[in-house]
KOLGU-4560 file (N, C-alpha, C; in nm, 3 decimals, padded with zeros to 5 digits):
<recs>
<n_xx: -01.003 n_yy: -00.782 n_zz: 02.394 ca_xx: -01.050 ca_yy: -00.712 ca_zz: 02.277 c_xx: -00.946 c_yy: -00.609 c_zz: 02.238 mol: A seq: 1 type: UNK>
<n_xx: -00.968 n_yy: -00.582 n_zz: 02.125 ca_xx: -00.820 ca_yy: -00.476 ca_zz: 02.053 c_xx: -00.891 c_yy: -00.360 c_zz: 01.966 mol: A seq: 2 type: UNK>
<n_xx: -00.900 n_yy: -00.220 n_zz: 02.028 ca_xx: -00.929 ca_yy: -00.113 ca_zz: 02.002 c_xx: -00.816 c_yy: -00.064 c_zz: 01.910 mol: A seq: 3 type: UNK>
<n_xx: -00.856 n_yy: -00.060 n_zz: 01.783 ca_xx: -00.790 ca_yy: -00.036 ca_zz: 01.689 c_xx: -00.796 c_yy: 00.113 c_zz: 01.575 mol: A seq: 4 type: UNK>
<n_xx: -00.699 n_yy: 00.173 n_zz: 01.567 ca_xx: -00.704 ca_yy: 00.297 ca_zz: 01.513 c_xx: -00.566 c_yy: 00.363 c_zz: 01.459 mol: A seq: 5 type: UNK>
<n_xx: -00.602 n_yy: 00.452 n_zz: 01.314 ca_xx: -00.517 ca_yy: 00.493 ca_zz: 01.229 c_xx: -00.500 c_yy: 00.640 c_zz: 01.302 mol: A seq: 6 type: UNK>
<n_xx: -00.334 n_yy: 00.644 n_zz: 01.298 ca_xx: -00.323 ca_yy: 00.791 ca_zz: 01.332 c_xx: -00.259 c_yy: 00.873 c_zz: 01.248 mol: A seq: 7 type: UNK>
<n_xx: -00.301 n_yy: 00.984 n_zz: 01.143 ca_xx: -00.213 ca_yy: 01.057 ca_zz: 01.046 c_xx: -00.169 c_yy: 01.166 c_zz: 01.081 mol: A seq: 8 type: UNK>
<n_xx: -00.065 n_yy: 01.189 n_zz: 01.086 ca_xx: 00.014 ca_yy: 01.297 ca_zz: 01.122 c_xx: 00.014 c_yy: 01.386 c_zz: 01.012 mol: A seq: 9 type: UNK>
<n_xx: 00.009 n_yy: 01.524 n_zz: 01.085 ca_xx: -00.001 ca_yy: 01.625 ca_zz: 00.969 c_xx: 00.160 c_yy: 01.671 c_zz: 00.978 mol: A seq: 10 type: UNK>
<n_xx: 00.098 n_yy: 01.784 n_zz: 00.824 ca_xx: 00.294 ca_yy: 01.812 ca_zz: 00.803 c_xx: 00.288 c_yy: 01.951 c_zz: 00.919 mol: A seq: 11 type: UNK>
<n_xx: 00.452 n_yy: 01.940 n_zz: 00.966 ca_xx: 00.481 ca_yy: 02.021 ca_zz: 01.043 c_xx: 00.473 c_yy: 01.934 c_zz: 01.117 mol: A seq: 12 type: UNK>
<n_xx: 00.411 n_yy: 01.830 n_zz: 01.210 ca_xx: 00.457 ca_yy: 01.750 ca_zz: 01.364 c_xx: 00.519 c_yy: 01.616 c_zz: 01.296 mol: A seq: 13 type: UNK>
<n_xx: 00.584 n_yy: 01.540 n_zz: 01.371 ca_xx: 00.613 ca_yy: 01.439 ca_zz: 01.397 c_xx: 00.571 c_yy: 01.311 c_zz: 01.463 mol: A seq: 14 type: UNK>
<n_xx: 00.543 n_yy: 01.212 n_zz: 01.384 ca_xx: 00.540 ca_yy: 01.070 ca_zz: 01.450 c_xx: 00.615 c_yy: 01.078 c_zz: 01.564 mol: A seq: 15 type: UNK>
<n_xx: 00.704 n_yy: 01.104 n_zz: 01.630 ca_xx: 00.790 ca_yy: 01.114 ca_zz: 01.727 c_xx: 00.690 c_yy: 01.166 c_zz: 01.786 mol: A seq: 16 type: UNK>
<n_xx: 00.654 n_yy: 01.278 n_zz: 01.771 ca_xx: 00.648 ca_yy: 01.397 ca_zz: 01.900 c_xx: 00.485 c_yy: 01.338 c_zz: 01.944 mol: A seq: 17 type: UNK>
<n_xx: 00.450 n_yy: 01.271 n_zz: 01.851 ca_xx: 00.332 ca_yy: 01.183 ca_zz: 01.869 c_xx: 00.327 c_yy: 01.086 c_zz: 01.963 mol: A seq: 18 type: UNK>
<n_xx: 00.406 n_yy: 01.041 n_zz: 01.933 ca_xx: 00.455 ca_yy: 00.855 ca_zz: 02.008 c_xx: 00.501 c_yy: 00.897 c_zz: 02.205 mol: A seq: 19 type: UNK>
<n_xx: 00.547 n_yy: 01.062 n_zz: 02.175 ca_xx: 00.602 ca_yy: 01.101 ca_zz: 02.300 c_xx: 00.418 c_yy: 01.080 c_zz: 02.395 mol: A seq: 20 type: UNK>
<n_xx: 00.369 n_yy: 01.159 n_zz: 02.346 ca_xx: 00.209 ca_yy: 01.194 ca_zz: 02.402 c_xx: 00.122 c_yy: 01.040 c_zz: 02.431 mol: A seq: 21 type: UNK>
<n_xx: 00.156 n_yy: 00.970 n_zz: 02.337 ca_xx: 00.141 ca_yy: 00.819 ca_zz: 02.328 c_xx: 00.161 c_yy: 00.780 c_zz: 02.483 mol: A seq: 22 type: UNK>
<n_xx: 00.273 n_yy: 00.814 n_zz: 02.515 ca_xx: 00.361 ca_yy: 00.685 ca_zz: 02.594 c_xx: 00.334 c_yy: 00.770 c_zz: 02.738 mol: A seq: 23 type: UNK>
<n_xx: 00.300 n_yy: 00.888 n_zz: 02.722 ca_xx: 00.257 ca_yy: 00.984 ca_zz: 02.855 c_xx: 00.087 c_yy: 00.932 c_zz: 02.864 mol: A seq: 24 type: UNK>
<n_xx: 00.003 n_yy: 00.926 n_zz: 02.757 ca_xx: -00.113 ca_yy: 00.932 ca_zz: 02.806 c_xx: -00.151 c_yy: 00.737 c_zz: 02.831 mol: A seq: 25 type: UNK>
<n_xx: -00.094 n_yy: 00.654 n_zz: 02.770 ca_xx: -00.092 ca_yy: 00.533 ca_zz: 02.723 c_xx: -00.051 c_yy: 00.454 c_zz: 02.936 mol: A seq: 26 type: UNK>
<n_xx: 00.062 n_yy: 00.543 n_zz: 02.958 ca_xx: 00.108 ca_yy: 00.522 ca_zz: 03.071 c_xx: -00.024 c_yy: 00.552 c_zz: 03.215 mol: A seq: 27 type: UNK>
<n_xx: -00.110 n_yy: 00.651 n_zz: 03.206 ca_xx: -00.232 ca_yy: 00.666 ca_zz: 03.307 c_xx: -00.317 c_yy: 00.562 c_zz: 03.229 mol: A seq: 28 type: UNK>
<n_xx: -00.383 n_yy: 00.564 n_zz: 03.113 ca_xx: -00.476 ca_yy: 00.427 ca_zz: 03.107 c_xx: -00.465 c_yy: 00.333 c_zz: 03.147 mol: A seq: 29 type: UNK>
<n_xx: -00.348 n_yy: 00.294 n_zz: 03.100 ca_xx: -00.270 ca_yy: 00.164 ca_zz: 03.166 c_xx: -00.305 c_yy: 00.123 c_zz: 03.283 mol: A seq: 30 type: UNK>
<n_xx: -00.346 n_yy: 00.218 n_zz: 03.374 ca_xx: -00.369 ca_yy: 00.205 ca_zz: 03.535 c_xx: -00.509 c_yy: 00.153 c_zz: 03.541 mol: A seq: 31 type: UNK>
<n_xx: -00.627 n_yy: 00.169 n_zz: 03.416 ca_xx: -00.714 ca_yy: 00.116 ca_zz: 03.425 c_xx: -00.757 c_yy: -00.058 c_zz: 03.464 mol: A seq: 32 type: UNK>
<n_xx: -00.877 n_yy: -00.067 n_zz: 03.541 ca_xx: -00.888 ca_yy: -00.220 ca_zz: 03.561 c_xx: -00.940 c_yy: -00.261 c_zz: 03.372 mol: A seq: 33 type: UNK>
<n_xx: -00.858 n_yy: -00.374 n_zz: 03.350 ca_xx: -00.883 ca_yy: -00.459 ca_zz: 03.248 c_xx: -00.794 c_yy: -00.415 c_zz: 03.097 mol: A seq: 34 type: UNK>
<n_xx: -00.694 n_yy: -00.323 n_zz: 03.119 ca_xx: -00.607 ca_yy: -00.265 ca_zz: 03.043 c_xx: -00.522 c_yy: -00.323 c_zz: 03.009 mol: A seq: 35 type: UNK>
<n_xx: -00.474 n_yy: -00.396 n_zz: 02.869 ca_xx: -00.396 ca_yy: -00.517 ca_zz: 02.888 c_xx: -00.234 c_yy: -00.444 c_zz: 02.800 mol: A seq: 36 type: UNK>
<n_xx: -00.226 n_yy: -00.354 n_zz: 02.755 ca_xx: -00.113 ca_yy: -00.260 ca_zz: 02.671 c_xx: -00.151 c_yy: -00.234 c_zz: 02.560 mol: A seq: 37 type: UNK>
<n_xx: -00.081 n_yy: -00.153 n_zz: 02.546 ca_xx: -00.076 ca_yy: -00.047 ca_zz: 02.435 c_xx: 00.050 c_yy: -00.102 c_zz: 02.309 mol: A seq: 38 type: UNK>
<n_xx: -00.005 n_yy: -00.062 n_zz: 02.152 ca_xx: 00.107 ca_yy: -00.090 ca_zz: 02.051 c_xx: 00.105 c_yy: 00.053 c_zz: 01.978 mol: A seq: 39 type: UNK>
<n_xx: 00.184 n_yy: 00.086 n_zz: 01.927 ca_xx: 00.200 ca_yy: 00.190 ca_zz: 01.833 c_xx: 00.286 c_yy: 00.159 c_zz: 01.743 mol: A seq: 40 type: UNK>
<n_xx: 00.232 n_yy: 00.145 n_zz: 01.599 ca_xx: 00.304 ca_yy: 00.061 ca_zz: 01.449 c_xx: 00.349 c_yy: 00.180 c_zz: 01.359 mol: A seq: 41 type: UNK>
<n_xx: 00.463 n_yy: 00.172 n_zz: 01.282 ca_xx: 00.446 ca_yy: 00.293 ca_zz: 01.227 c_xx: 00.455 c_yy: 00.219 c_zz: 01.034 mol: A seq: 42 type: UNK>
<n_xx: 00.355 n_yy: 00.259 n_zz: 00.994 ca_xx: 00.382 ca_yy: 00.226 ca_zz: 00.841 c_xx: 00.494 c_yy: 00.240 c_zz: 00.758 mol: A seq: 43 type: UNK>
<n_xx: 00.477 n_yy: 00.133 n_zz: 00.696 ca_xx: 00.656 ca_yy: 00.088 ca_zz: 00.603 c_xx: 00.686 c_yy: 00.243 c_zz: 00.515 mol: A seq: 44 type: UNK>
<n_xx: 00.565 n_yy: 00.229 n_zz: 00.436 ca_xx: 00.565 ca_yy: 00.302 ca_zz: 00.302 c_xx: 00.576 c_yy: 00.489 c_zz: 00.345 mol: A seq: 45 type: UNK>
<n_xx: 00.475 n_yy: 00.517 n_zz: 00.444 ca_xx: 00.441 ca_yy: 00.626 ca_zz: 00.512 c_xx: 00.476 c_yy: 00.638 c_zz: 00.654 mol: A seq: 46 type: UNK>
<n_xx: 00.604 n_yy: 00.723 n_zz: 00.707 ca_xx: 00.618 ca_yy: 00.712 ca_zz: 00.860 c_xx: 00.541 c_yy: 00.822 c_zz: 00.900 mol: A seq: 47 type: UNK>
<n_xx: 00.420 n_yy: 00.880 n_zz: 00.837 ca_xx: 00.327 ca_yy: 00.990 ca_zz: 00.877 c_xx: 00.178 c_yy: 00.898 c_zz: 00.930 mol: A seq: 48 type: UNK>
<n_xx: 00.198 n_yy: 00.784 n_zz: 00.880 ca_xx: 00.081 ca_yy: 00.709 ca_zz: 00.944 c_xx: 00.133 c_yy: 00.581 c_zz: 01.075 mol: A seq: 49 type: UNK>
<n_xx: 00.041 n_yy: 00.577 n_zz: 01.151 ca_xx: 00.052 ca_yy: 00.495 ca_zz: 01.246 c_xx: -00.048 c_yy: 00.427 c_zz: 01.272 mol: A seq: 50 type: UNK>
<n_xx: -00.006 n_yy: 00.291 n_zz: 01.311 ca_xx: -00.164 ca_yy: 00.204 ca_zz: 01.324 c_xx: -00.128 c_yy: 00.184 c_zz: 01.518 mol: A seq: 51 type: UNK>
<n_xx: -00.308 n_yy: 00.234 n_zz: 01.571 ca_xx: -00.227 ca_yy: 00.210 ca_zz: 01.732 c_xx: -00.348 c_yy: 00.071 c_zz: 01.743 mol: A seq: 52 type: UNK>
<n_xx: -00.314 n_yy: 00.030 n_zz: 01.884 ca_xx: -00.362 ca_yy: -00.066 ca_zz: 01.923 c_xx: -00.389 c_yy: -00.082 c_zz: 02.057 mol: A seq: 53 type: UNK>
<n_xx: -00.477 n_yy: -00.072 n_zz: 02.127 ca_xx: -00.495 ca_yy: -00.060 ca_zz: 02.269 c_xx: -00.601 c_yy: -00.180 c_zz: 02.281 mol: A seq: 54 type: UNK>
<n_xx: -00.528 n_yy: -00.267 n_zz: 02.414 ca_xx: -00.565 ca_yy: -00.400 ca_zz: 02.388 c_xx: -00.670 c_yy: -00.383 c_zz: 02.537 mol: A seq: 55 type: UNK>
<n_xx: -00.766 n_yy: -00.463 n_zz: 02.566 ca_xx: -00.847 ca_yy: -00.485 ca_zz: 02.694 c_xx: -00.906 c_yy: -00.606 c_zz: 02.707 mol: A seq: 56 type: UNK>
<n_xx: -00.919 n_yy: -00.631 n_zz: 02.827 ca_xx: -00.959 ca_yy: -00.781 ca_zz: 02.865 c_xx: -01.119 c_yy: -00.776 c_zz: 02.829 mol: A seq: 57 type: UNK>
<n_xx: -01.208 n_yy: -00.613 n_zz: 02.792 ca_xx: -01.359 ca_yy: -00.661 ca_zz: 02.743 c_xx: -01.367 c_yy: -00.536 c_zz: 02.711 mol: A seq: 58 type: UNK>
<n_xx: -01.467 n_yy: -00.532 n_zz: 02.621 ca_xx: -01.526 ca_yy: -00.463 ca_zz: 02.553 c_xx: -01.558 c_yy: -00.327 c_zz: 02.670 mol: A seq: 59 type: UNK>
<n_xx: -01.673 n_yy: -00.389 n_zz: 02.742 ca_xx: -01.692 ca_yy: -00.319 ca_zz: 02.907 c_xx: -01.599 c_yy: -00.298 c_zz: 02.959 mol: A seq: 60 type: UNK>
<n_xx: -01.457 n_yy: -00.307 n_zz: 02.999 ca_xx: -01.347 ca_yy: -00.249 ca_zz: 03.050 c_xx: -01.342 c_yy: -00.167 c_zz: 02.975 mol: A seq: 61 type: UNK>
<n_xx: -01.323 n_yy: -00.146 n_zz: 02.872 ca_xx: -01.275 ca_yy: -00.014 ca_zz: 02.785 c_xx: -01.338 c_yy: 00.102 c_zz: 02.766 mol: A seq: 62 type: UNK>
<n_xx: -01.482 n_yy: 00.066 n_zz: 02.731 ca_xx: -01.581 ca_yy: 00.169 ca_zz: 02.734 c_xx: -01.609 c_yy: 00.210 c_zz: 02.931 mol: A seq: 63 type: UNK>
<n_xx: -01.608 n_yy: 00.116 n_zz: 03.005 ca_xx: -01.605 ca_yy: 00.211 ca_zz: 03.132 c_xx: -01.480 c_yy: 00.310 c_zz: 03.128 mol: A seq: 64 type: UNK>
<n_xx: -01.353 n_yy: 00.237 n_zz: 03.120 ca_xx: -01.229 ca_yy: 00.356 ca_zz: 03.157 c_xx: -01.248 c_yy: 00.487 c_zz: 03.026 mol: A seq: 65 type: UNK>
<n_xx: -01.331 n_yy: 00.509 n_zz: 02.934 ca_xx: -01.360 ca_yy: 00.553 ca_zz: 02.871 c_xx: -01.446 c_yy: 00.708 c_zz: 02.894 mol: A seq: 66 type: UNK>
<n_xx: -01.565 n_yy: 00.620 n_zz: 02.983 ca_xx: -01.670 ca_yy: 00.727 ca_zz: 03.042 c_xx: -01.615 c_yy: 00.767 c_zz: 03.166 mol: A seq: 67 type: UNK>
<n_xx: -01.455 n_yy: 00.690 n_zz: 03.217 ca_xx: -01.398 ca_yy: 00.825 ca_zz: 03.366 c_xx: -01.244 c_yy: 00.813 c_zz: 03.309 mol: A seq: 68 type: UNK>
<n_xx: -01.248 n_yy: 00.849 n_zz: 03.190 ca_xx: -01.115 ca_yy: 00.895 ca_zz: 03.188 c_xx: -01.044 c_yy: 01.041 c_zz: 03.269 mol: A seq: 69 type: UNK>
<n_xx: -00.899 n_yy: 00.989 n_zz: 03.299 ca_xx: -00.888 ca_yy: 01.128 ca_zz: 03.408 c_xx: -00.862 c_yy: 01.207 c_zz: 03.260 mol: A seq: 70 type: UNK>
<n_xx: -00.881 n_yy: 01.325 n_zz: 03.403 ca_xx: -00.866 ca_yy: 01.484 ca_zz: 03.292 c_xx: -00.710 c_yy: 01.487 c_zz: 03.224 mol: A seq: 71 type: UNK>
<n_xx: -00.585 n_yy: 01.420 n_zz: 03.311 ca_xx: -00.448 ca_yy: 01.394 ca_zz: 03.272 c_xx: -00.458 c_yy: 01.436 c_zz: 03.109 mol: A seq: 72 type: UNK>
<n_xx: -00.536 n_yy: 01.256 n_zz: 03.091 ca_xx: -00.575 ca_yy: 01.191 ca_zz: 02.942 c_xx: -00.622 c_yy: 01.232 c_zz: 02.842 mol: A seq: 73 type: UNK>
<n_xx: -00.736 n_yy: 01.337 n_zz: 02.886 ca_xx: -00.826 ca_yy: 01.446 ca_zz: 02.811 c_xx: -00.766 c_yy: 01.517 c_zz: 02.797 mol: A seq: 74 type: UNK>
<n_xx: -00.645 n_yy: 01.596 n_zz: 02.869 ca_xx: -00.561 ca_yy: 01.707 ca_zz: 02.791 c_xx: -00.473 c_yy: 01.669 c_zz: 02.709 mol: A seq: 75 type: UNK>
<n_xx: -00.381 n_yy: 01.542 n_zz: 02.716 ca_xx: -00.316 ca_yy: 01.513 ca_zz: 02.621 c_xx: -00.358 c_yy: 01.467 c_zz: 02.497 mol: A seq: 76 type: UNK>
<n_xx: -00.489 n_yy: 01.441 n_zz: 02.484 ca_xx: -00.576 ca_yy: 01.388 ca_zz: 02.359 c_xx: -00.612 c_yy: 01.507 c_zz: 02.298 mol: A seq: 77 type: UNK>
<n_xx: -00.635 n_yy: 01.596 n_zz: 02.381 ca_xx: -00.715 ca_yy: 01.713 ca_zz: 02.317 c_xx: -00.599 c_yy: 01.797 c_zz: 02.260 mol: A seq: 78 type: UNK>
<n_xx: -00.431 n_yy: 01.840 n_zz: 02.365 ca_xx: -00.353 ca_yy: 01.908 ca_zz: 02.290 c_xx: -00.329 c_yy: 01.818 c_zz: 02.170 mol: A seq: 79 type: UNK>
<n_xx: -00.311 n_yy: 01.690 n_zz: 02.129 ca_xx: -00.274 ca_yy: 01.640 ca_zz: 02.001 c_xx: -00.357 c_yy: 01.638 c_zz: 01.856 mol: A seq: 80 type: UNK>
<n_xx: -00.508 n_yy: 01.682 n_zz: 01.916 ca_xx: -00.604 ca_yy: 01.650 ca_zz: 01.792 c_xx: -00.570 c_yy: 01.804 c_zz: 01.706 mol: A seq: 81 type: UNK>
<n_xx: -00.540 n_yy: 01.904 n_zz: 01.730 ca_xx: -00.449 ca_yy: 01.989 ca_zz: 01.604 c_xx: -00.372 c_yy: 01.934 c_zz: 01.526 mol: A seq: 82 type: UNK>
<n_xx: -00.260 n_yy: 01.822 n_zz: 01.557 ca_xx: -00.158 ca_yy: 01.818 ca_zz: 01.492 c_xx: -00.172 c_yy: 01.644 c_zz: 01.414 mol: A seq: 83 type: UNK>
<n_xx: -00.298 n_yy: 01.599 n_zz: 01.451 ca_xx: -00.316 ca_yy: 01.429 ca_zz: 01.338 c_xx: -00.482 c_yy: 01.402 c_zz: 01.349 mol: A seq: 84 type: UNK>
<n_xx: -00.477 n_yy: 01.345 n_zz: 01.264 ca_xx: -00.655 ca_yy: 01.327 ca_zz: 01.243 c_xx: -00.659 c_yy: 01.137 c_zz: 01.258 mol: A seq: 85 type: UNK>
<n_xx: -00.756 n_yy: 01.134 n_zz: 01.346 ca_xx: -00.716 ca_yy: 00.980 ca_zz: 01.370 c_xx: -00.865 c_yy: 00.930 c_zz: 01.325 mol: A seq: 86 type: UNK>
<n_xx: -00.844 n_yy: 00.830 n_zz: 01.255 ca_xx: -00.948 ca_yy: 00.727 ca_zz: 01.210 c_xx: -00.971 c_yy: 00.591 c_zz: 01.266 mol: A seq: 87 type: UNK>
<n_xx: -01.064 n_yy: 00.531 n_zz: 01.314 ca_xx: -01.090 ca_yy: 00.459 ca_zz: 01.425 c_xx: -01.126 c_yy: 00.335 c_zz: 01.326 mol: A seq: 88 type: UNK>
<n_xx: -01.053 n_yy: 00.220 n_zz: 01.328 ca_xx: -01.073 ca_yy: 00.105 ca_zz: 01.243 c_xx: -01.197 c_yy: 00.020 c_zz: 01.284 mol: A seq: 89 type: UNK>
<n_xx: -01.187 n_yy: -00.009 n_zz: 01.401 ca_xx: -01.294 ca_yy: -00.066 ca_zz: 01.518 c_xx: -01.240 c_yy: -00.138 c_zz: 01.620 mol: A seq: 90 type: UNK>
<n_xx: -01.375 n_yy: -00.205 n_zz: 01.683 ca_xx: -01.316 ca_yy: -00.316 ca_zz: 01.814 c_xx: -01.309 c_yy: -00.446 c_zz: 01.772 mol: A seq: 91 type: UNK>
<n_xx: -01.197 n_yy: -00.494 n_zz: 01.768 ca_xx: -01.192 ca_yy: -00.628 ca_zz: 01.702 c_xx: -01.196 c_yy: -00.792 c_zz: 01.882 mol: A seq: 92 type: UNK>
<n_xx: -01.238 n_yy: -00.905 n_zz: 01.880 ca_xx: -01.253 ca_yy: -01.000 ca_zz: 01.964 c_xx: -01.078 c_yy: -01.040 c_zz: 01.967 mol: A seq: 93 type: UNK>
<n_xx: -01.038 n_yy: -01.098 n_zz: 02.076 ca_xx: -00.907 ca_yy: -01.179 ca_zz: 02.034 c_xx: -00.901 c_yy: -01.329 c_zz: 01.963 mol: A seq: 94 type: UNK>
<n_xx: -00.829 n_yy: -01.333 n_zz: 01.835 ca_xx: -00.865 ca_yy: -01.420 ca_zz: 01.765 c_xx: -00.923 c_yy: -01.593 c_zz: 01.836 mol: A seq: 95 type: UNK>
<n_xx: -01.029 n_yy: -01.599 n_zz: 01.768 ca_xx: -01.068 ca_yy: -01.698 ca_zz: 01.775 c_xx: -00.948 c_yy: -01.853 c_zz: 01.779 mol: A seq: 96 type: UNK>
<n_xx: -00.864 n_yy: -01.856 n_zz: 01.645 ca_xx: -00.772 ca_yy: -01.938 ca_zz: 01.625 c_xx: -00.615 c_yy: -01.861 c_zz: 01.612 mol: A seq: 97 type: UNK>
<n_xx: -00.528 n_yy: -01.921 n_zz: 01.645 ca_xx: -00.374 ca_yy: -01.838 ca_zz: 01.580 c_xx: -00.291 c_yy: -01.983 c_zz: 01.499 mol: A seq: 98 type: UNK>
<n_xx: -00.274 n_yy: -01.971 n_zz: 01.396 ca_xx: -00.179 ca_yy: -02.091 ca_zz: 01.340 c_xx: -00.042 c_yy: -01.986 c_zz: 01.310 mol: A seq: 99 type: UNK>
<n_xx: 00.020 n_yy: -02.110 n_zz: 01.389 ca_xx: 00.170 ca_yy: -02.045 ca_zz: 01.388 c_xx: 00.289 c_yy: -02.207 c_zz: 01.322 mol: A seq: 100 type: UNK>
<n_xx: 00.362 n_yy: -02.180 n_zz: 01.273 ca_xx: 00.395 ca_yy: -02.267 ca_zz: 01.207 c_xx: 00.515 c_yy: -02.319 c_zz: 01.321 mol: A seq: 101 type: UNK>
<n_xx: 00.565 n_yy: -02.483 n_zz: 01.334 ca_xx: 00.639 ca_yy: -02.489 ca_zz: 01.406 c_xx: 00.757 c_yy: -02.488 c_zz: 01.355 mol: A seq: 102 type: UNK>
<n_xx: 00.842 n_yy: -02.464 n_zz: 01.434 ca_xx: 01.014 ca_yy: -02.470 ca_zz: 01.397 c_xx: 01.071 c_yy: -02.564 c_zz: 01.312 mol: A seq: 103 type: UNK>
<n_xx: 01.004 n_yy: -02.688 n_zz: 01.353 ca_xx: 01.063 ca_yy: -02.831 ca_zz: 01.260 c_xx: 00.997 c_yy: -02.825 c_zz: 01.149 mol: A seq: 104 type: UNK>
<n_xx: 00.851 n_yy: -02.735 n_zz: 01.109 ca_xx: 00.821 ca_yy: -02.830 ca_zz: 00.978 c_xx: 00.880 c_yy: -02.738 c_zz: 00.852 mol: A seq: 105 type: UNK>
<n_xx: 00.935 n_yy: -02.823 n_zz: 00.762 ca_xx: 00.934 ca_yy: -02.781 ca_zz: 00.639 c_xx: 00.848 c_yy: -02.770 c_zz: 00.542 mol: A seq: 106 type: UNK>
<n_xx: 00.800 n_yy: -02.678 n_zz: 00.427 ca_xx: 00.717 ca_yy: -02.671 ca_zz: 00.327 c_xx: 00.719 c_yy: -02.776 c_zz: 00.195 mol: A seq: 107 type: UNK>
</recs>
């Protein structure tokens, strides 16, 4: 499953200094059972928005590492919520189908 969410950076911080806190707090979840990685996208048009992506093998993996997240995690979430307001897209299934086109065919 893919926990999906918009992150807007306010003026005065940086996507950077964001992505740093990312990759510190992203790195202890990670340790969770059923934690499959982390994405962080940064928009074409706007490099003040970011789309993240935190992937898990179930729904229930996520919401448990959720209800014992370490305190690590909780401080780095909590020093960042001053500086971006994040909007939570939802929990999406892993796709049902993927069509990917092959190498040989032509249109």
């Amino acid at each position: 499953m893919h926990f999906i969410f918009e992150v807007h950076v306010k003026p005065g911080y940086s996507a950077e200094q964001y992505a740093d806190a990312w990759v510190r707090a992203s790195r202890l979840i990670q340790q969770a059972p059923g934690a499959r990685g982390t994405r962080l996208h940064r928009k074409i048009d706007d490099p003040n928005v970011l789309l993240a992506i935190a992937t898990w093998e179930t729904k229930a993996a996520r919401d448990a590492q959720e209800s014992r997240q370490p305190d690590a995690v909780r401080r780095i979430i909590s020093e960042q919520a001053e500086f971006v307001d994040i909007r939570v897209v939802g929990e999406f299934e892993d796709a049902e189908w993927i069509v990917e086109p092959s190498r040989g065919d032509s249109a």
